[in-house]
KEKE-3310 file (N, C-alpha, C; in steps of 0.2 Angstrom, whole numbers, plus 5000, padded with zeros to 4 digits):
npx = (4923:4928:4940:4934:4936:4927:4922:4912:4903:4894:4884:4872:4860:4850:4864:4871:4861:4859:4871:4872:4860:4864:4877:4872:4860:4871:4876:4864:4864:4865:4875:4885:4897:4898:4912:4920:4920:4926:4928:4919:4922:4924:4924:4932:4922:4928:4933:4921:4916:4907:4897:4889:4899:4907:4902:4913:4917:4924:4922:4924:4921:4918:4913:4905:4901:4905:4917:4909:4896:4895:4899:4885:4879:4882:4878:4863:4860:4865:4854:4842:4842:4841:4850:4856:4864:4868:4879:4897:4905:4897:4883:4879:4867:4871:4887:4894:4910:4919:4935:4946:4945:4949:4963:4961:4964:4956:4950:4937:4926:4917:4920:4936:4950:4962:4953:4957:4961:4961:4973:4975:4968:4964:4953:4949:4961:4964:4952:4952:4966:4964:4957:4962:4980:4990:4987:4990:4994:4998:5010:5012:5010:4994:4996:5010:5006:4997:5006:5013:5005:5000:5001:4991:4982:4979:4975:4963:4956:4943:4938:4922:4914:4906:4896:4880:4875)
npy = (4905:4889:4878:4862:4844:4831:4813:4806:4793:4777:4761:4755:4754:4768:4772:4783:4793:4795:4799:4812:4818:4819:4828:4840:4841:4844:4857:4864:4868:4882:4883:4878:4878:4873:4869:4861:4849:4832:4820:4805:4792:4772:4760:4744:4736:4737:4729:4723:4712:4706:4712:4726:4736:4751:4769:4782:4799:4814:4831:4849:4860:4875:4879:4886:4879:4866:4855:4842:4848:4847:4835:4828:4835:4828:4815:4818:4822:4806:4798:4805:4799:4787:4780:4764:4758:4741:4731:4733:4742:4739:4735:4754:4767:4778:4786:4798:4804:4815:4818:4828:4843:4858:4864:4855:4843:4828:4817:4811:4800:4799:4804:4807:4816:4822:4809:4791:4782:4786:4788:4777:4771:4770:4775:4785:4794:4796:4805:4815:4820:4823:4835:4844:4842:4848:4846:4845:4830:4824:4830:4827:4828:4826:4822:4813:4804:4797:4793:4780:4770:4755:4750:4743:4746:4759:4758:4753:4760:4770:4778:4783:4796:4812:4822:4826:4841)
npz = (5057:5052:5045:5037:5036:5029:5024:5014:5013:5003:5001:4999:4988:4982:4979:4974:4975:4989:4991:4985:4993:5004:5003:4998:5010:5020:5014:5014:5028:5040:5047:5040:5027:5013:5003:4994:4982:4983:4967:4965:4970:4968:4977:4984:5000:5015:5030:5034:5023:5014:5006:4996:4984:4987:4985:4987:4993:4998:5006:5007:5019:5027:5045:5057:5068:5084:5084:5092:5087:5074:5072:5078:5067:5056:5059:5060:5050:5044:5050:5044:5031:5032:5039:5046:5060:5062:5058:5064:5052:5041:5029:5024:5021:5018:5025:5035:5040:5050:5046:5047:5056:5058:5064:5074:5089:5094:5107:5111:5117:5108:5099:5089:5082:5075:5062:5066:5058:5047:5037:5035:5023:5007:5002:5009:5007:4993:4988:4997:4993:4982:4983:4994:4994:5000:5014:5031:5041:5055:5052:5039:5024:5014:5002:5003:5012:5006:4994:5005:5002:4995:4977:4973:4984:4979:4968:4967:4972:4961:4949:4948:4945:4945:4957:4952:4958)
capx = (4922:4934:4937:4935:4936:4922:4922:4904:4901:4885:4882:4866:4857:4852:4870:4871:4856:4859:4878:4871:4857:4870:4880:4863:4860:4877:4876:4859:4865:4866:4883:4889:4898:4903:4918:4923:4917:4930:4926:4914:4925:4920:4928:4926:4921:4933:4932:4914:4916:4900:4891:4893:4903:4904:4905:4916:4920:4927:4919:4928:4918:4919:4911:4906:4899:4909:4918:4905:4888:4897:4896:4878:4873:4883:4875:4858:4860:4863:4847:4838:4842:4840:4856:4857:4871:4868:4885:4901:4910:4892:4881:4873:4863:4877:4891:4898:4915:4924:4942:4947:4943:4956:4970:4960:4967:4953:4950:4933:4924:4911:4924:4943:4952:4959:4952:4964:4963:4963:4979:4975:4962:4966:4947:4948:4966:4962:4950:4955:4970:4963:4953:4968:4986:4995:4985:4994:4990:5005:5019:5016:5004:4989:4998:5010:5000:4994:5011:5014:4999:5001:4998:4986:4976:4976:4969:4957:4950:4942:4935:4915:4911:4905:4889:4877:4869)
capy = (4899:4883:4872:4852:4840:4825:4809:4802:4784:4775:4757:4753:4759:4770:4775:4790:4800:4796:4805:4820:4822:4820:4834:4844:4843:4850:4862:4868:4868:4886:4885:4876:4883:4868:4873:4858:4839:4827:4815:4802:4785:4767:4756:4737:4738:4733:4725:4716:4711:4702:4718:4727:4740:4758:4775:4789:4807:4818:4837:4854:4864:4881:4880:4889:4873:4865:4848:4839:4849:4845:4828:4830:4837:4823:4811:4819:4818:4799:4796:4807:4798:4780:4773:4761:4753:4735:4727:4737:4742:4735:4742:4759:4771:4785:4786:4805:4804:4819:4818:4835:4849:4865:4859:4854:4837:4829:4811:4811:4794:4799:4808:4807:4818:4819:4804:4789:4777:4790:4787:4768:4770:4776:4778:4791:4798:4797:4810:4818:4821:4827:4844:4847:4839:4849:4847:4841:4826:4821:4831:4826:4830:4820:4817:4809:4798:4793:4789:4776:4766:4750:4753:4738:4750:4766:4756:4750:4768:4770:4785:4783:4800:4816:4822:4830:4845)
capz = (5053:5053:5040:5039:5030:5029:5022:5013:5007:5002:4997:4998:4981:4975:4982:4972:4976:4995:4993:4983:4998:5011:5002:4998:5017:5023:5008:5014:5035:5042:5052:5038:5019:5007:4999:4989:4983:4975:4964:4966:4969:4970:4979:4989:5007:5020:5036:5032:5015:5013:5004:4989:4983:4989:4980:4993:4991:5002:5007:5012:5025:5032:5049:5064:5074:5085:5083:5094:5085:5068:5072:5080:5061:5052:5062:5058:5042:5041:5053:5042:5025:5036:5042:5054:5062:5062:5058:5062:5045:5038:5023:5025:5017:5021:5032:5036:5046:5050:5045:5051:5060:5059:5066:5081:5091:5101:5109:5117:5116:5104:5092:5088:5078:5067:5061:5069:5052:5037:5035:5031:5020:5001:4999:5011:5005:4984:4986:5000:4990:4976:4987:4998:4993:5006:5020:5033:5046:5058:5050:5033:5019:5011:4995:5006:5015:4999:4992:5007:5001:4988:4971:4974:4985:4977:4961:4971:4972:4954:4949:4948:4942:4951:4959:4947:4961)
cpx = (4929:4932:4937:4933:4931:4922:4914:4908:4896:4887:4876:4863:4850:4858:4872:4868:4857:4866:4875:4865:4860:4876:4875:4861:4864:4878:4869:4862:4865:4871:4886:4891:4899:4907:4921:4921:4922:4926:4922:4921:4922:4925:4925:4925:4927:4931:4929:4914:4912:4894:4893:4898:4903:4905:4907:4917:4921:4924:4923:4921:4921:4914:4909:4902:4907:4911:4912:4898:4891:4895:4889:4876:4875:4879:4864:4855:4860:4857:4841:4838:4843:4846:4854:4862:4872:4875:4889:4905:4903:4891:4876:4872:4869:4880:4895:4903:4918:4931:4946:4947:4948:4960:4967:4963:4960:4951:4944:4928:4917:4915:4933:4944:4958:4960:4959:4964:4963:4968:4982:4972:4964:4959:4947:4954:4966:4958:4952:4962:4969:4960:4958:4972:4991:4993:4988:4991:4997:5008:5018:5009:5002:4993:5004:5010:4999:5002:5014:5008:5003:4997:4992:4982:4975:4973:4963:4951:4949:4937:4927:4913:4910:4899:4887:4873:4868)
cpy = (4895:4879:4865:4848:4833:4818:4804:4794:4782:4766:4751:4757:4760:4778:4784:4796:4801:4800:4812:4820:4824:4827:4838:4845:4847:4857:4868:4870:4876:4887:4882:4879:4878:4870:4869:4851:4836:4824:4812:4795:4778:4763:4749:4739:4735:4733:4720:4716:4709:4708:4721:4735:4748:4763:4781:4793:4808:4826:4842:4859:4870:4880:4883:4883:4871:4858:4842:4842:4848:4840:4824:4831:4832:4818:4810:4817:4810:4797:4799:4802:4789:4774:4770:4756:4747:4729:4735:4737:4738:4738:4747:4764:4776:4784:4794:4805:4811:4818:4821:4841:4855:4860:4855:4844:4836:4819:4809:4805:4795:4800:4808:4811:4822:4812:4798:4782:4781:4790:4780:4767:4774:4778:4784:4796:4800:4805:4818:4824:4826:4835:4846:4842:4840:4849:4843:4837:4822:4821:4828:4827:4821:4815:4812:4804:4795:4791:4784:4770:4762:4752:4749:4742:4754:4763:4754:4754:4770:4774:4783:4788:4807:4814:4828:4835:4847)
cpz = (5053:5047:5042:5034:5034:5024:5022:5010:5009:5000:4999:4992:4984:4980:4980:4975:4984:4996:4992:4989:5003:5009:5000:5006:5020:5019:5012:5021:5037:5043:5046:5030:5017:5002:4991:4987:4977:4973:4966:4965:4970:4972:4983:4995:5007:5025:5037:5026:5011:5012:4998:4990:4985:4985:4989:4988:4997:5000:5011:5016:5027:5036:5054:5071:5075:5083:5084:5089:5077:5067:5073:5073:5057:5052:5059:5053:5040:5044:5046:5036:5029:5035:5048:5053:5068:5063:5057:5053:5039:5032:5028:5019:5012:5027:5031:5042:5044:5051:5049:5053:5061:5060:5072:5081:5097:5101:5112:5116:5109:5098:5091:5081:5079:5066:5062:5061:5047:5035:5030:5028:5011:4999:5003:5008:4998:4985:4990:4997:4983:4978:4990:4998:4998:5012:5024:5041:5048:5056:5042:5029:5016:5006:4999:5010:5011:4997:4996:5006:4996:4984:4970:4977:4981:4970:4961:4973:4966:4954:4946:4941:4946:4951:4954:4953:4960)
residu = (UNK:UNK:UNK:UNK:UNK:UNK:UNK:UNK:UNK:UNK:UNK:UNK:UNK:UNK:UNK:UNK:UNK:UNK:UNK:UNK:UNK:UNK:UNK:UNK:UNK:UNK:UNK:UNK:UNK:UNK:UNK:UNK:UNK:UNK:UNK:UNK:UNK:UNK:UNK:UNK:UNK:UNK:UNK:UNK:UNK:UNK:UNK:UNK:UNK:UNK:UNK:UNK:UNK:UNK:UNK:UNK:UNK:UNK:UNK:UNK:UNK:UNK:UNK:UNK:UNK:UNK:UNK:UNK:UNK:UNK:UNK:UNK:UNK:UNK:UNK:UNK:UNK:UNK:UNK:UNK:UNK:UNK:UNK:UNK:UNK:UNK:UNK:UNK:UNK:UNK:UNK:UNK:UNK:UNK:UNK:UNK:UNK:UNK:UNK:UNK:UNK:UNK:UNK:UNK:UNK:UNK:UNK:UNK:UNK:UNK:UNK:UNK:UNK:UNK:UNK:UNK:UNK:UNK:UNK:UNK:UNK:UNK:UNK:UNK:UNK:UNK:UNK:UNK:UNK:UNK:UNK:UNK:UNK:UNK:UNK:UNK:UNK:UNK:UNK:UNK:UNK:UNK:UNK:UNK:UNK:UNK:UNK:UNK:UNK:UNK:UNK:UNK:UNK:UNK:UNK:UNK:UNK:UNK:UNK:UNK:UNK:UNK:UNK:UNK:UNK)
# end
């Protein structure tokens, strides 16, 4: 088994029940173990702004899929719970990116890891931060990733709540 780290968000309502099923899926998975769930954050979109607000968490994994069939079940699960991806950076139902995989480094057109923007995103580094502080991504730990952030973002990541499962 390998661990990894995942990154949900939803904002299309009812944003909630669509995370706690996305993590209830990966929780149910066979190859997969769910180890850990941050917080419930809510934060604005970015890129396409023209949509409402989102709730993320971040999930740890024990695994024995590989990078690519991880993504394959991630994937699953947004089709199942009816994503579609109509505008990039748009709204969806759920969105499941894997962050990181062991240590693994990989670049293959479907999959890049570890993820090549987590570094710029405090919705992803807030919770991430909160499940694993030392984990380290390019020689330097979450929590300082997070500390090169403006305080204007990381307040921007506002704690929701968690998931009731």
């Amino acid at each position: 088994m390998k661990p990894a780290w995942i990154a949900l968000g939803s904002n299309i309502q009812p944003k909630e029940v669509y995370l706690q099923q996305a993590v209830q899926k990966l929780a149910d998975s066979r190859n997969i173990v769910l180890k850990q769930v941050s917080t419930v954050y809510e934060t604005e979109p970015v890129g396409y702004e023209e949509q409402d607000q989102f709730l993320n968490l971040v999930v740890e994994v024990d695994t024995s899929l590989t990078p690519q069939e991880l993504l394959r079940a991630c994937q699953e699960i947004e089709q199942e719970l009816g994503r579609e991806r109509v505008i990039r950076w748009g709204p969806r139902t759920v969105d499941l990116d894997i962050l990181l995989y062991s240590n693994e480094n990989m670049n293959i057109e479907e999959l890049i890891l570890p993820h090549p923007r987590m570094h710029e995103r405090a919705f992803v580094l807030v919770p991430l931060a909160e499940i694993a502080p030392h984990l380290t991504l390019n020689g330097r730990e979450v929590k300082e990733w997070l500390e090169t952030m403006t305080a204007e973002e990381v307040q921007g990541v506002r704690v929701w709540g968690s998931l009731h499962r």
